[in-house]
C-alpha positions in Angstrom: 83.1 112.3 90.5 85.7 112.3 93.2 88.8 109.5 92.6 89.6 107.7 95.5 92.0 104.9 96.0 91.5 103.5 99.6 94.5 103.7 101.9 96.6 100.6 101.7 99.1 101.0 104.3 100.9 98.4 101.5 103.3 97.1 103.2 106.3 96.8 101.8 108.8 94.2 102.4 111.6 94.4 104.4 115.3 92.9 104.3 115.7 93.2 100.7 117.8 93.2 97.4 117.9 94.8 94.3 119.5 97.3 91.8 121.3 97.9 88.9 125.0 98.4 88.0 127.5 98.6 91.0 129.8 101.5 91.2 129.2 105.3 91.4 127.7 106.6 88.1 129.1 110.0 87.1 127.6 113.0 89.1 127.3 110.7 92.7 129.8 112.2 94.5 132.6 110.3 96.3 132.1 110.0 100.3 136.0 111.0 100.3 134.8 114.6 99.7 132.9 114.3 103.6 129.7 115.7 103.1 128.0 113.4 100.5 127.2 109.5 101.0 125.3 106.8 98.7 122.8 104.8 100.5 121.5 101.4 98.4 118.3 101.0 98.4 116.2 97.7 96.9 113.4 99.4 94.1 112.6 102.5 92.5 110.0 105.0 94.7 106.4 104.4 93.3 105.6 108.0 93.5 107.0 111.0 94.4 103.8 112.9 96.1 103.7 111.6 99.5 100.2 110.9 99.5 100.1 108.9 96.6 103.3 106.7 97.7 102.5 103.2 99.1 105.4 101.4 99.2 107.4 101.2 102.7 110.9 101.0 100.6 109.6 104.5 99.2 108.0 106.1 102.3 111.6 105.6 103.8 113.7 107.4 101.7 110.6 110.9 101.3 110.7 110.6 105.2 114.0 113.0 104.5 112.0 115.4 102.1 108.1 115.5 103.6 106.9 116.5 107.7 103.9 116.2 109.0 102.1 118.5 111.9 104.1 115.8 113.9 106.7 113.3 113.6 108.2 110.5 115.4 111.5 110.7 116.6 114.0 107.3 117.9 111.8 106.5 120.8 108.8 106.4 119.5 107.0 109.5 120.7 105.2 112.0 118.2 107.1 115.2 118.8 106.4 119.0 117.0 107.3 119.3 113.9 105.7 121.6 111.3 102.8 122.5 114.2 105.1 123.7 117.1 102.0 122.7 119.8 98.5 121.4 119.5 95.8 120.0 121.8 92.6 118.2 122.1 89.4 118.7 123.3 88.2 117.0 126.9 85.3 115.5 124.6 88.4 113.9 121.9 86.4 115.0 118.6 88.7 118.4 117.8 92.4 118.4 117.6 93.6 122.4 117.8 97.3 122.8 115.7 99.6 125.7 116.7 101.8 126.0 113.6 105.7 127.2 114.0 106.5 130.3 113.1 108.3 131.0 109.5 108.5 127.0 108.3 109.4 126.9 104.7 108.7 124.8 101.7 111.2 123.6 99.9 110.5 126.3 97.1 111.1 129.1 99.6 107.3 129.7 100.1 106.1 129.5 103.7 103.9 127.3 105.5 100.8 128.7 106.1 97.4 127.3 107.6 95.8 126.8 104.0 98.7 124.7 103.0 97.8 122.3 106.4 94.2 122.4 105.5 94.5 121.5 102.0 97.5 118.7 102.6 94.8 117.1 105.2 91.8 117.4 103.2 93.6 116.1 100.4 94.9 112.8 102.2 91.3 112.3 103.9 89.9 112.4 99.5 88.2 115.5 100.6 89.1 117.6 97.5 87.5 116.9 94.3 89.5 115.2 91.4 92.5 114.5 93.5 93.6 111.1 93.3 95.7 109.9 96.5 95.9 107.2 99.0 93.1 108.1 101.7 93.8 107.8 104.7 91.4 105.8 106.3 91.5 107.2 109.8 90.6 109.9 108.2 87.2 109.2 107.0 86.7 110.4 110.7 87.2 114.1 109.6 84.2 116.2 109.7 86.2 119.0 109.0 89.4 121.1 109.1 89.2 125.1 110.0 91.8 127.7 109.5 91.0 129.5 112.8 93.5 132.2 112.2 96.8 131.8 110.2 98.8 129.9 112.9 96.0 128.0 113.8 93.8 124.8 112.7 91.1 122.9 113.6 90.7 119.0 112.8 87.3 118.0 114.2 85.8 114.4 113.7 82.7 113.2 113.7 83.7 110.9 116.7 86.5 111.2 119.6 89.6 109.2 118.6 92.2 109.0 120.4 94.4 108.0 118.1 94.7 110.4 115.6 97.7 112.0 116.5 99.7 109.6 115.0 98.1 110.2 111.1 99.6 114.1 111.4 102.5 112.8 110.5 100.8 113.1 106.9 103.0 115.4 104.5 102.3 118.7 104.8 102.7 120.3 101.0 101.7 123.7 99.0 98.6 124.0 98.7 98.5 125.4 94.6 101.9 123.3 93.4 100.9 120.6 91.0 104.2 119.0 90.5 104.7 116.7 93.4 104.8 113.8 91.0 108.3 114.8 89.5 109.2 117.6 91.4 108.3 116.7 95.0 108.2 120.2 97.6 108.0 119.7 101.3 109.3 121.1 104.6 112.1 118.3 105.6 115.7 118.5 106.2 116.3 118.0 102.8 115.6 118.7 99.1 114.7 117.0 95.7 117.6 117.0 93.0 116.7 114.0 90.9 115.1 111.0 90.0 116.4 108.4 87.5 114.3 105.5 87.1 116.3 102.3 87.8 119.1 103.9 89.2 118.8 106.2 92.3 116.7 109.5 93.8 119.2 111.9 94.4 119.0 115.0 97.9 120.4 117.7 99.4 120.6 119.6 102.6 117.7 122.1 102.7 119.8 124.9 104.3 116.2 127.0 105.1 114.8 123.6 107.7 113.7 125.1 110.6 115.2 122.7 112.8 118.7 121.1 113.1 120.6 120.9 109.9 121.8 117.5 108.0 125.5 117.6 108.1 125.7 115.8 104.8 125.3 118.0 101.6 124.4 115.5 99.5 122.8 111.7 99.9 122.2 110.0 96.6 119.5 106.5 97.4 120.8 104.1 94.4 119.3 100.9 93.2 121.4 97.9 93.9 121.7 95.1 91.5 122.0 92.0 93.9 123.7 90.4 97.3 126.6 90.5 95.5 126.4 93.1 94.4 125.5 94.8 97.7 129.1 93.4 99.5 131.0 94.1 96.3 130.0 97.9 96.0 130.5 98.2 100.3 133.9 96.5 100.1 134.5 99.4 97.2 133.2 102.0 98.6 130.7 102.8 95.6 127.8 102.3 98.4 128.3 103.9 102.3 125.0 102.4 103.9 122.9 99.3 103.1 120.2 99.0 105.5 119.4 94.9 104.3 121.8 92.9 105.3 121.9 89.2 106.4 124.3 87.3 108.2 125.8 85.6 105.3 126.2 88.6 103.4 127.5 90.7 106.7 130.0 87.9 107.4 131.3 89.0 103.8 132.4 92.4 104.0 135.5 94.3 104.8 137.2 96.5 107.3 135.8 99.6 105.8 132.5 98.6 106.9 131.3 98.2 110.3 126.9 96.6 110.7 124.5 97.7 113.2 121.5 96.0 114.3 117.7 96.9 115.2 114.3 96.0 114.8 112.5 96.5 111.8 109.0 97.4 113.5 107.2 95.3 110.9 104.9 91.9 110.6 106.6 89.0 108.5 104.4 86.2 108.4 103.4 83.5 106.0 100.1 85.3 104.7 97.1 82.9 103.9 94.4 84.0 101.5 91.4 83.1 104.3 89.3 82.3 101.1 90.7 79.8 99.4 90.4 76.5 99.5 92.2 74.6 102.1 92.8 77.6 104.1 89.2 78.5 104.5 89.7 76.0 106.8 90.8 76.9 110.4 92.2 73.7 111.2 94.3 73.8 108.3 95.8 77.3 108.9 96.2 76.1 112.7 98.4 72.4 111.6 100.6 75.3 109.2 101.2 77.7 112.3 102.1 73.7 114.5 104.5 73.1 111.2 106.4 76.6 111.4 109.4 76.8 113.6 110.1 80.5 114.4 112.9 80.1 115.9 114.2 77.8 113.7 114.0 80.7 111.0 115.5 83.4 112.5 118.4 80.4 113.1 119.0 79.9 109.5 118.0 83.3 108.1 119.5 86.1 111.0 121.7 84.4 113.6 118.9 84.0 115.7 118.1 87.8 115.7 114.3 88.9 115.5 111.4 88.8 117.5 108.6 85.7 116.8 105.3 87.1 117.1 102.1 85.0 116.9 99.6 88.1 116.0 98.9 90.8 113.9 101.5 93.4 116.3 104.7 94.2 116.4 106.6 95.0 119.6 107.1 98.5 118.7 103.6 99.0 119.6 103.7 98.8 123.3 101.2 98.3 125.7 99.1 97.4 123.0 101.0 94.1 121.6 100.0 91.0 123.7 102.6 88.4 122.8 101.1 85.1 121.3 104.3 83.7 119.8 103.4 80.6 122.1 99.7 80.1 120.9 100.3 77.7 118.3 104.2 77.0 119.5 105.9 74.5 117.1 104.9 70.8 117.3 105.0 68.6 114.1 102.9 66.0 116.0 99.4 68.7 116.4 100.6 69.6 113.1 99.6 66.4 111.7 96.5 66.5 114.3 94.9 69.0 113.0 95.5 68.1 109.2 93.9 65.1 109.6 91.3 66.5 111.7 90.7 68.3 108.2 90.8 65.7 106.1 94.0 66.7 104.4 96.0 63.5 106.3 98.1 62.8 103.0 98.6 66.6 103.0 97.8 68.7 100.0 99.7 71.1 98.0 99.5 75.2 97.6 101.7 77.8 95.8 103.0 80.9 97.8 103.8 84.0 95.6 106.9 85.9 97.2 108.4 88.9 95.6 111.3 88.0 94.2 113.7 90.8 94.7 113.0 90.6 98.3 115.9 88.0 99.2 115.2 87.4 102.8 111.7 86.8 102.4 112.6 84.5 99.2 114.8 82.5 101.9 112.5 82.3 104.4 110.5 80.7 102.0 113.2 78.1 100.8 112.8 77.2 104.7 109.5 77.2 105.6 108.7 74.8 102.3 111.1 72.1 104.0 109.5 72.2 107.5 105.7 71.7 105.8 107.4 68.8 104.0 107.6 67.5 107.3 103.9 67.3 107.8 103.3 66.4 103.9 102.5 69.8 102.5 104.0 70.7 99.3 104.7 74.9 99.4 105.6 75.6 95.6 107.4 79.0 95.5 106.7 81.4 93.0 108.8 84.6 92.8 107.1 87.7 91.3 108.1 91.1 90.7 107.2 93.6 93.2 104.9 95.6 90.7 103.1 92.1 90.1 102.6 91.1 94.1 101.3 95.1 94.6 98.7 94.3 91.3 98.0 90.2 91.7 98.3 89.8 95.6 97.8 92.5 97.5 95.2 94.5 95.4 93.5 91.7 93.5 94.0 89.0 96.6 94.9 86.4 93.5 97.1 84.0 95.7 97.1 81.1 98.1 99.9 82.4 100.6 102.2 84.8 100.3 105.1 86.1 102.8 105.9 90.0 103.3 106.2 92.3 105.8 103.9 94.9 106.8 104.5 98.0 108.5 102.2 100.6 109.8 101.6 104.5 111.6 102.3 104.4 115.4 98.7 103.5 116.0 97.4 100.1 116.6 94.3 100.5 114.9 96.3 101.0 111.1 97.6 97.8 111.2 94.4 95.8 112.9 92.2 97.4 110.5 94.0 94.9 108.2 91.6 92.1 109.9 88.0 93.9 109.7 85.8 91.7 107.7 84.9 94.7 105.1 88.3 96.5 105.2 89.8 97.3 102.0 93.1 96.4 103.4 92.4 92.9 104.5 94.4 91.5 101.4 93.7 88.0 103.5 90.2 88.3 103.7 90.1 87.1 107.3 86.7 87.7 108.8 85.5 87.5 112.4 82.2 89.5 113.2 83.1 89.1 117.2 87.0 90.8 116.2 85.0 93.7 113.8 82.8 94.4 117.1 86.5 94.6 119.6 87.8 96.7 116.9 84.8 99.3 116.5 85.2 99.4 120.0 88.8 100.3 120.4 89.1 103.0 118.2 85.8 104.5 119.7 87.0 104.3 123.5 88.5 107.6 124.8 89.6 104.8 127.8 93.3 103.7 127.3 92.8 101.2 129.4 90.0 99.8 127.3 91.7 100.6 124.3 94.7 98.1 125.5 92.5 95.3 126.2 89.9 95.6 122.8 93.3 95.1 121.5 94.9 92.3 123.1 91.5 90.5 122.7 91.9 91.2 118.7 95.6 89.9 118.6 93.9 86.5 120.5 91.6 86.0 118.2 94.2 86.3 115.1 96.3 83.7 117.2 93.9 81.4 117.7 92.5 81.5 114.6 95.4 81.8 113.2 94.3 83.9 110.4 97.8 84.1 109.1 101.1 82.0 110.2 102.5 85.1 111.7 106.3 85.0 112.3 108.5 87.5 113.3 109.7 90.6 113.6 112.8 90.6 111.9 116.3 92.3 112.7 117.7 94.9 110.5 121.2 94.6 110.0 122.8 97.7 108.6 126.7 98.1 107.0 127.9 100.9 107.1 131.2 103.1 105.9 133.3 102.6 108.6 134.2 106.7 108.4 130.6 107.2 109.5 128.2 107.5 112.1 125.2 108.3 113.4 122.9 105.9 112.0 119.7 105.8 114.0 116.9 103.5 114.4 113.5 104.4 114.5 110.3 102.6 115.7 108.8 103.2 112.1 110.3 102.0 108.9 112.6 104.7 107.5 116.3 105.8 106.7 116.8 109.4 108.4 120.0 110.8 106.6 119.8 114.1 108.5 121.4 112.6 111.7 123.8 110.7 109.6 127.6 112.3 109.7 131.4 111.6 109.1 134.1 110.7 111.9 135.7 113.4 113.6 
């Protein structure tokens, strides 16, 4: 019988820290040689076959080794990558792939149009006995044709016009079976090693087809702590550290310079739509009253982020509707709509954060002293990251729980998060009237429909305020002071192949 494991775009948290020992272990090269850098990096990857990985923190770093028929680039459009062209149909059901001429795997082999049909059939759990993270956009697939051996042929059961933005699934060799602890793909850059609780180690893939990394080597190493984070910049023993806050940027030296940019995900207090008291809309309404936003990103980033009062990001476009102001913070309606609940002498819950996650630890520490305010007692209990993916997210065994999610450059991967039946609704939030909008918004060839089934969806998550949804935050990056070229993307990832030294 075929394995499957549902697609769970699992989020991953953002704004992190964690590790091991500071300092360069022996074999990570020294950026004084100019053409190798050590990035920190919070947790080790959860796989190494791009369509098994889950985690966002992992999904970053592969981003260097895997390609899709597309990718995005810094401004948010899907550009060419191992397909050179493709087109769809007037009637939206079959999406015809051009592939580029002489793309290589990471093993020397080339690309060819078996290799594209497999790596898609495999994500969409179309191959018996493979076990992977299905794609669930891809359930749509009724099936994929080699036409000729540049050519392919996705064609769905039903037009959808956003499947573009799921090509960006790894394209790998069709008959290698050692993703797992050899990964192979097309990117920029190669595997060299994998040590568990200390780093994943790359190098330039001189074969890429397109421009060429001008680092040789880039070694992603676990880091220990905040402390250890600012010690191990000021030494040098770490060039990049994409997680900083403002306490810890205020911290470093002269040899490090930070950036800023969004992080393109969802951070929000997450209520478990299930449990008692916040099967009670009134009582998720008087949390979202009791939240300051702003007041967070005071405390937590200098004031940098973006509040959000919905299920979207920003990043998204003409699709995000913004209802930061829908329930805007006021203890007074707070209390209003407790009582209105019968919890007037409040009540008391447990939120379960991942502790190695720091900045979503803090925002904690803040939000439990403005629900104090309205007498609600948040009791904070920090888990490890394995144990929120297991307890939380998969077996929804919590009251609240603050993460961030990301998602693909379509709207409908993160708002499937809210369908009543969805496998990824880890809050259990159901609404038969937002199922209905959402049915009809991926099924609408209209993209002027399409933007209003979704700004309809993001009102009803506001106000029924399925979640108390905050931000999204600001990334603050340090970084060597002898490099540059550090780029932000509208999708959660580190791209080392645009990262170089000073002239």
């Amino acid at each position: 019988m075929k394995r499957k494991i549902l697609f769970l775009v699992t989020l991953s948290m953002i704004l992190a820290l964690c590790g091991c020992k500071g300092g360069k272990s022996e074999g990570e090269q020294s950026s004084t040689q100019r053409d190798s850098i050590v990035v920190g990096i919070q947790n080790n990857l959860d796989s190494l076959d791009p369509h098994v990985a889950a985690a966002a923190g992992t999904k970053e770093v592969l981003f260097n080794l895997f390609e899709g028929l597309v990718k995005p680039d810094e401004k948010g459009e899907l550009i060419p990558a191992v397909a050179s062209d493709y087109k769809v149909s007037e009637d939206g059901k079959t999406y015809t792939f051009t592939l580029r001429e002489g793309v290589k795997f990471h093993n020397g082999d080339v690309v060819t149009a078996e290799d594209v049909k497999y790596s898609i059939e495999r994500s969409a759990g179309m191959i018996e006995g493979e076990t992977v993270l299905e794609i669930s956009a891809f359930k749509n697939i009724e099936s994929v044709n080699v036409v000729d051996a540049s050519t392919v042929d996705v064609v769905l059961k039903a037009a959808d016009t956003e499947l573009i933005s799921f090509m960006t699934v790894a394209i790998i060799p069709k008959n290698y079976e050692k993703q797992e602890t050899s990964p192979v793909g097309t990117g920029p850059f190669k595997f060299v090693s994998n040590t568990y609780n200390q780093n994943f180690v790359m190098e330039r893939f001189d074969d890429y087809w397109g421009n060429k990394p001008y680092l040789k080597t880039v070694t992603f190493k676990i880091v220990g702590s905040a402390s250890t984070a600012v010690t191990e910049l000021k030494s040098g023993a770490i060039d990049i550290y994409p997680y900083m806050s403002v306490d810890l940027a205020n911290q470093l030296g002269s040899n490090t310079y930070v950036v800023s940019g969004n992080t393109n995900l969802v951070q929000a207090l997450f209520l478990n739509n299930k449990v008692e008291p916040f099967n009670n809309v009134d009582v998720r309404i008087a949390l979202n009253y009791a939240v300051d936003k702003q007041g967070i990103m005071d405390m937590l980033s200098d004031g940098e982020g973006t509040a959000i009062g919905s299920g979207l990001f920003p990043g998204f476009g003409k699709y995000y509707k913004d209802c930061s102001d829908v329930h805007s913070f006021n203890v007074e309606k707070a209390k209003e709509h407790l009582k209105k609940a019968g919890y007037e002498d409040g009540f008391t819950f447990t939120v379960r954060v991942p502790s190695n996650y720091q900045y979503h630890m803090d925002t904690a520490l803040v939000i439990k002293d403005m629900l104090a305010d309205v007498n609600v007692n948040m009791e904070i209990e920090g888990i490890e990251w394995a144990t929120w993916l297991e307890d939380v997210y998969m077996g929804r065994n919590f009251d609240a729980t603050i993460v961030g999610i990301d998602a693909k450059l379509a709207p409908k991967d993160m708002m499937v998060r809210y369908t009543s039946e969805g496998g990824k609704n880890f809050v259990n939030f159901a609404s038969k009237e937002y199922d209905e909008l959402y049915e009809k918004a991926i099924a609408t060839t209209n993209e002027d429909e399409k933007v209003d089934y979704y700004h309809q969806m993001q009102d009803i998550l506001a106000n029924e305020a399925a979640s108390v949804f905050i931000q999204d935050p600001s990334m603050l990056v340090a970084i060597n002071s002898e490099l540059e070229g550090y780029t932000f993307y509208p999708v959660y990832v580190q791209d080392m192949s645009v990262v170089k030294f000073k002239d």
